[in-house]
N, C-alpha and C positions, 0 to 999 in steps of 0.2 A: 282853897286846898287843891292840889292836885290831883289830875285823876290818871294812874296807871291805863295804859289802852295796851294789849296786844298786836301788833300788825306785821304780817309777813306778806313777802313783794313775792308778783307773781313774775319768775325767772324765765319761764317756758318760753316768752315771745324772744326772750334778747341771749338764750344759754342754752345749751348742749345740756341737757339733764342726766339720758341714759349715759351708761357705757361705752365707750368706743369702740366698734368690734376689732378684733387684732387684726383681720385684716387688710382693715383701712390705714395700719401706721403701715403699709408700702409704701404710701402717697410720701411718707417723708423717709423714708431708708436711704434713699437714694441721696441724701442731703449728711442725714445724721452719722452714715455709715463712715464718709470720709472724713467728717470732721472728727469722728470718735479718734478715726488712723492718726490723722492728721495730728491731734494732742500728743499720742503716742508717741511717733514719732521724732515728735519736739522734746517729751521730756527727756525719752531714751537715744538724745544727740549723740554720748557717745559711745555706743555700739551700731557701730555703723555700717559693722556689718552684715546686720539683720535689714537693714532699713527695705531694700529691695526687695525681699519675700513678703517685709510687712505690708509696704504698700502695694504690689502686686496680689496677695490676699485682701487683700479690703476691697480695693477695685475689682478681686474678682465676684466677690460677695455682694459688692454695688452689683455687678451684672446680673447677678442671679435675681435679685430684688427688684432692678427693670423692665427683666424680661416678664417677671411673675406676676407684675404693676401690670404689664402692657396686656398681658393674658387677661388679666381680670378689668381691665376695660371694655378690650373687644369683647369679651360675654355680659360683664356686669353693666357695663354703662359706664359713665365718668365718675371718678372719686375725687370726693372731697375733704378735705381736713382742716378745720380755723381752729388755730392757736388759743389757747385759753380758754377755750370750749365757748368763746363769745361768736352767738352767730352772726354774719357776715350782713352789714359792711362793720360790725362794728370788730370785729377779729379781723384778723391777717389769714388768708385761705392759699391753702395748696390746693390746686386742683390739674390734675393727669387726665387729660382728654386720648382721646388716639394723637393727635397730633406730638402734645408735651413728652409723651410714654416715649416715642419711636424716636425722637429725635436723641432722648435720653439713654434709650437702650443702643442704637447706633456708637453715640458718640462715647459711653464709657466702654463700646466693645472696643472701640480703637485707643483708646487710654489702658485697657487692661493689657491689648497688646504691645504696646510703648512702655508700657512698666518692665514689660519683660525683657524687653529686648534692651533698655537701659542696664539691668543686669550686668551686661556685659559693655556697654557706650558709657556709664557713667563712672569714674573713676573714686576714688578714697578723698582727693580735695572737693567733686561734686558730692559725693553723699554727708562729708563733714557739713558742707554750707547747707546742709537741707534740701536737697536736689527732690527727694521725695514727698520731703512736708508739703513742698510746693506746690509740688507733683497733683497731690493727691486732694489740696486743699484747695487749686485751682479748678480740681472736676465737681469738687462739690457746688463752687458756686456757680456752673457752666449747667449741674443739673438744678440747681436751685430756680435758675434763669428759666429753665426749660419748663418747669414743675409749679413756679407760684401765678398765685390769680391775681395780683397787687401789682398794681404798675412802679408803686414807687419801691416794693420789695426786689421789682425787676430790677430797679438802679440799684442797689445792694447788692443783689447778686452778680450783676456787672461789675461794681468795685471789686467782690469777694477773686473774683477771676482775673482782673486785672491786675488786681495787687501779685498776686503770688505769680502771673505770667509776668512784670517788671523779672523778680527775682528770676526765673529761670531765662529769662532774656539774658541777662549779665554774669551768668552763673562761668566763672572763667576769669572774669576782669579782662581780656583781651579791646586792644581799643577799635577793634572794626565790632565787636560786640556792644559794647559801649555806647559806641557812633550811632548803633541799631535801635539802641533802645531808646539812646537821647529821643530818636524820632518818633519810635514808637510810642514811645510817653506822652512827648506833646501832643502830636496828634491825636491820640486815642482819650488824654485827658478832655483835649478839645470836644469830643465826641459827647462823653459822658455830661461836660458840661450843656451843652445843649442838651442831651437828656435830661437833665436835673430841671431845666429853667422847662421845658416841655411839659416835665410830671408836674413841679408847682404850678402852673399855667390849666392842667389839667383839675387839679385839686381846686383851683380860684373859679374856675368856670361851672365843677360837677357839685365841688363838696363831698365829693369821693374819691377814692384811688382803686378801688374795687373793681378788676376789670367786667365783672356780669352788672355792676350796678349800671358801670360808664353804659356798656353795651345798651340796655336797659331804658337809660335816664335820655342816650341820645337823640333818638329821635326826638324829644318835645322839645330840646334846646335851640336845634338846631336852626329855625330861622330868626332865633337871636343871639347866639352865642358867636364866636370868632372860633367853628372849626377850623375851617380851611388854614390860618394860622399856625391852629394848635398840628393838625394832621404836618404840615411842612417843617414844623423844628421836629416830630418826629421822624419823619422820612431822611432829613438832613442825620441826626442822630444817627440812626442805624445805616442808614446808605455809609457811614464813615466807618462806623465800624465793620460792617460786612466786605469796606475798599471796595466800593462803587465805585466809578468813572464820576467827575474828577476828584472827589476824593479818597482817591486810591493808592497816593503815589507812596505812604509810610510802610507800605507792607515790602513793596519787593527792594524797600530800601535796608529792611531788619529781618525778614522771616530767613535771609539765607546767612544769619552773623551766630546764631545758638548751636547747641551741639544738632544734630541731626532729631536725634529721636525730641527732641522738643519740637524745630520745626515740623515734624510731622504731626505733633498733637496741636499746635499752630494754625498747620494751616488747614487740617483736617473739620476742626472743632471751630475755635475761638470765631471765625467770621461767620459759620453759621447759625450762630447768636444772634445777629445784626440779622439777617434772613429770616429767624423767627421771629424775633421783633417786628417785622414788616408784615409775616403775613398775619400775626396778632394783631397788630393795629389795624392793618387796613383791611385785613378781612373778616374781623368779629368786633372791630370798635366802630372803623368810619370809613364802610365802603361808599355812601355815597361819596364821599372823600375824593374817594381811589377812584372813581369815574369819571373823577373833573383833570386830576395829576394820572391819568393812565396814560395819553400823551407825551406827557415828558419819563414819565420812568421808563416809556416804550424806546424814547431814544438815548436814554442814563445806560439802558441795558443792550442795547445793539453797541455802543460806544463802548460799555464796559466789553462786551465780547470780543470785542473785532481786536482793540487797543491789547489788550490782554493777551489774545493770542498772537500778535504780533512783537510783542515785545518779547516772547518765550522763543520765538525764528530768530531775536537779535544776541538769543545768548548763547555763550559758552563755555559757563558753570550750570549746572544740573541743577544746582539747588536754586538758583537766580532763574532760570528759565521754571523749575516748578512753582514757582513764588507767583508768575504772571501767567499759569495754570491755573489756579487757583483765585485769583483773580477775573479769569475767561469764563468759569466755570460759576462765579457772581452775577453774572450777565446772564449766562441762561436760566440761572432761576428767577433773577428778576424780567423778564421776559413772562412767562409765567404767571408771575403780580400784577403787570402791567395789560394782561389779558383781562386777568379778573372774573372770570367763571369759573366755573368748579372744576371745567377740565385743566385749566392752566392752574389754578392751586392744586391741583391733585398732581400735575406734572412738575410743578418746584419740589413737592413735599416728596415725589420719588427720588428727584434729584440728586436734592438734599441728602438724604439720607444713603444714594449710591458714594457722592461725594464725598461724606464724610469717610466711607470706607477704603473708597479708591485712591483717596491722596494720601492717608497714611501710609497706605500700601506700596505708593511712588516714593514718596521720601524716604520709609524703612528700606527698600531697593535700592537706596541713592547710596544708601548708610551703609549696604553689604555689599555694591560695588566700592565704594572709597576703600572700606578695609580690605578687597582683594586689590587693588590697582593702585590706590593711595593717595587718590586725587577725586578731585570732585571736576576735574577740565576735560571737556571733550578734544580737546589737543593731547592730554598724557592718557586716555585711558585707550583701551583696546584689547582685542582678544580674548574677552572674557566670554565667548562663545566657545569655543575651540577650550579653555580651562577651566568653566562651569557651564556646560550644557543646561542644568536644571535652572540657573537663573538666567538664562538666554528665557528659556522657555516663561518663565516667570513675567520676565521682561517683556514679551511680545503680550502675553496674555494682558498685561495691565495698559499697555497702551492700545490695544484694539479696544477696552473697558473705558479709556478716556475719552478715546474720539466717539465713541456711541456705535463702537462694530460688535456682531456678534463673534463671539456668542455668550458674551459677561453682560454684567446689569446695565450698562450705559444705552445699552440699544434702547428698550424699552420707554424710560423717562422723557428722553428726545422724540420719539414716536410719537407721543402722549402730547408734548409739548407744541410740537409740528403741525398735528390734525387742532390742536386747540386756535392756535395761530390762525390757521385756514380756515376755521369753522366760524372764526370771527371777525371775519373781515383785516386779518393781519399778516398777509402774506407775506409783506417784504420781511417781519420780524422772522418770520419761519425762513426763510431763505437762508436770515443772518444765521440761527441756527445751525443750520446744515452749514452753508460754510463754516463757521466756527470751526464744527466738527472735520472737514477736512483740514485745514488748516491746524486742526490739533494732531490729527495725522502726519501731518506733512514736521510739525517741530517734534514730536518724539520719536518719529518714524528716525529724524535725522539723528536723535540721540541714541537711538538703538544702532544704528547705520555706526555709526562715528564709533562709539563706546563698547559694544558688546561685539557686532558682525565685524569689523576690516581688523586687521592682523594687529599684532601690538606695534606700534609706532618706535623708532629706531629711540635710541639711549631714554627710552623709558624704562619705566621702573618695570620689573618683574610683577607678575601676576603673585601674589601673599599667600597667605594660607588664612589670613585675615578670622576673622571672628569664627567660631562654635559654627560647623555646617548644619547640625542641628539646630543652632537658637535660628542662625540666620532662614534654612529652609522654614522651622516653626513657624516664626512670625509671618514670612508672607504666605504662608498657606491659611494660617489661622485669618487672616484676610479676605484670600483671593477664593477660597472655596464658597461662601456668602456668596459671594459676586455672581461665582459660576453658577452656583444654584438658584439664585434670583433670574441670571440670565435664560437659565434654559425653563425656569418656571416660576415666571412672573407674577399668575394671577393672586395670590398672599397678598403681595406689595402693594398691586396696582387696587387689591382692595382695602388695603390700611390708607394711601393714600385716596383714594376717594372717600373712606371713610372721615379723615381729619380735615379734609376740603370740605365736605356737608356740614362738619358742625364749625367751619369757621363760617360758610354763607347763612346758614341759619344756625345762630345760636340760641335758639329758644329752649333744645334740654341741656346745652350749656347753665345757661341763667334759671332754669328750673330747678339743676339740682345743686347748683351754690344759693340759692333762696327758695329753699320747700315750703311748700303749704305751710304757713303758720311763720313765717321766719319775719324779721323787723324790716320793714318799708323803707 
């Protein structure tokens, strides 16, 4: 005969029991907020002509919700949130460090201002194809990238971003757009794939994807497992997608073929993806790693620099010469990785973060020269000194911000960078640095020279009345005033970045508070 038994499993070691307080779902606002727009969006195709306020509202609302995340790390500590309320590794975990937070609040400020300024750049056949869904659905998975603790969630997120940057790459059907993305595609697919065979590989060796477990689990593996392997398909991975030297060359073949305000979210955001990738892996997974390959990323990244800003002296479309900016500007962060102390992660992560604001801010400027002059060639433009004094001034101010002059944020980062270099026995890298920066001088020096300061060149087109003097002054001030204020007072930054540089070299309240006292082994 049977005998009835009662038994209940005890949950507490493997499950989130309490509540979740409200204001841990920041950790995912920043994810869910655009994907909510992004549905919207989709259903409401054809009124198209809301699309622009809708997704400029959601991304401003993401803003609001990374800055409020980032607020409450620098006081609270790191936030954590695992899916299904299963604790970690056995759920999928968000987790907002300083690092994740700033990279995320940066990069949607420069998307909120790209949305705007589309307003008036994207026309009736871009908003019918969905110029926005993409828009907005592409920053979700750029903050997802930035936001989750899972490596292999990381390659999700990488798709979620790729996919919707295909679509606004080709958004036009024109065939040098086309031409852009063909490359784009290959090569960034190429990229991903090594990502993918990396995470599996990662998965075969740990038996986790969980980056506090990995962090965690590596040292005991380590003199039997096949890191150095595993660490090289990542570094190749992200070295492609951030357009490291040599595999650099898909970017400045596509990022100048999209409407503008795309390239600008382009080349502002998407590559330093590839940048946090790096300094995620090799500085909270496998720096002994990163001690053995600091050698060769020391000279990936002086190549990257030098290559990059040389190739921006050889151009004479604006957009082409920003594409190998942006490029130059991959090199001095990885410079920085390839130091590998807290001062040189603390000086990429300033970078970084200058970066992303200062190229928007180039490309948006490229976007409200074409519309007053109607070209994007330093042979047809001119004069636009003399018939916008305010964006001469704009114009000077953002390229003293690229080469690292005062008195905008570029100075700083580079400082940071230089003394890291020195302190480490890596002078010549510091050298390359500093040149860069003249030399990034000396190429926008020559497009300010050429395009705004000498007179308008003969049977050129007339100076326009081009775009909204309002949208176009908005947006880059909505930029350049950050900058100025970072530049004239640094110490904020320079202590968020040293703060995301400590918890990548010791992650120990990293991995503390994605596995609290009591959580599954």
């Amino acid at each position: 005969m049977a005998v009835e038994t009662e038994y209940t499993a005890d949950l507490s070691g493997a499950m989130v029991l309490e509540p979740v307080p409200l204001a841990d779902w920041l950790v995912v606002a920043p994810v869910a907020i655009p994907l909510v727009v992004g549905g919207i969006l989709l259903v409401a195709r054809r009124e198209t002509r809301m699309h622009g306020w809708l997704a400029a509202g959601g991304l401003l609302a993401t803003l609001v919700c990374t800055v409020l995340l980032l607020m409450r790390v620098l006081e609270q500590g790191i936030v954590v949130m695992t899916m299904g309320r299963w604790l970690p590794p056995f759920g999928i975990s968000f987790v907002a460090d300083p690092l994740g937070a700033s990279f995320a609040v940066a990069g949607t400020l420069v998307a909120v201002v790209c949305a705007f300024y589309a307003t008036s750049d994207i026309g009736t056949v871009g908003r019918r194809y969905g110029y926005y869904a993409l828009l907005i659905l592409m920053m979700a998975g750029v903050n997802g990238a930035f936001l989750t603790g899972d490596m292999f969630n990381l390659y999700v997120w990488f798709e979620v971003f790729l996919i919707s940057s295909f679509g606004l790459l080709v958004m036009g059907s024109e065939r040098r757009q086309l031409d852009g993305a063909t490359k784009y595609a290959i090569l960034n697919l190429i990229g991903t794939t090594f990502f993918l065979i990396a995470t599996a590989y990662l998965y075969g060796i740990f038996g986790t994807l969980n980056m506090a477990d990995v962090a965690r689990k590596a040292g005991d593996l380590r003199d039997t497992a096949p890191l150095m392997t595993l660490t090289v398909l990542y570094l190749l991975a992200f070295a492609m997608k951030a357009a490291a030297f040599p595999v650099n060359f898909w970017l400045p073949a596509s990022y100048h073929t999209p409407r503008i305000v795309t390239s600008a979210l382009f080349g502002a955001v998407l590559t330093k993806v590839g940048i946090y990738g790096l300094l995620r892996t090799f500085g909270m997974l496998f720096p002994p790693e990163l001690e053995i390959l600091s050698v060769l990323i020391a000279w990936v990244a002086a190549a990257t620099m030098i290559l990059g800003i040389m190739g921006a002296l050889a151009q004479t479309d604006i957009r082409r010469a920003l594409g190998f900016v942006v490029i130059s500007g991959i090199g001095i962060m990885l410079a920085g990785i390839a130091i590998g102390t807290p001062e040189g992660f603390a000086g990429t992560v300033f970078y970084a973060l200058h970066s992303m604001i200062v190229l928007g801010a180039l490309y948006l400027l490229a976007g409200v020269m074409n519309s007053l002059g109607g070209s994007y060639s330093l042979r047809d433009l001119g004069g636009l000194y003399a018939a916008r004094p305010l964006i001469a001034a704009f114009a000077l101010f953002l390229v003293l911000s690229i080469a690292g002059l005062p008195p905008a944020s570029g100075l700083w980062p580079k400082v940071m960078l230089v003394q890291a270099s020195l302190e480490s026995g890596w002078s010549w890298l510091g050298f390359t640095i500093l040149l860069t920066g003249f030399l990034t001088t000396v190429a926008l020096g020559r497009v300010f020279i050429l395009a705004i300061w000498r007179p308008l060149p003969e049977n050129a087109e007339p100076i326009k009345a081009g775009m909204s003097p309002a949208l176009g002054y908005g947006v880059l001030t909505a930029l350049s005033l950050p900058m100025l204020i970072i530049g004239l007072y640094p110490d904020p930054v320079i202590g968020l970045a040293e703060s995301a540089a400590g918890g990548l070299i010791d992650a120990t309240t990293y991995i503390g508070t994605v596995f609290p006292e009591g959580a599954a082994q």
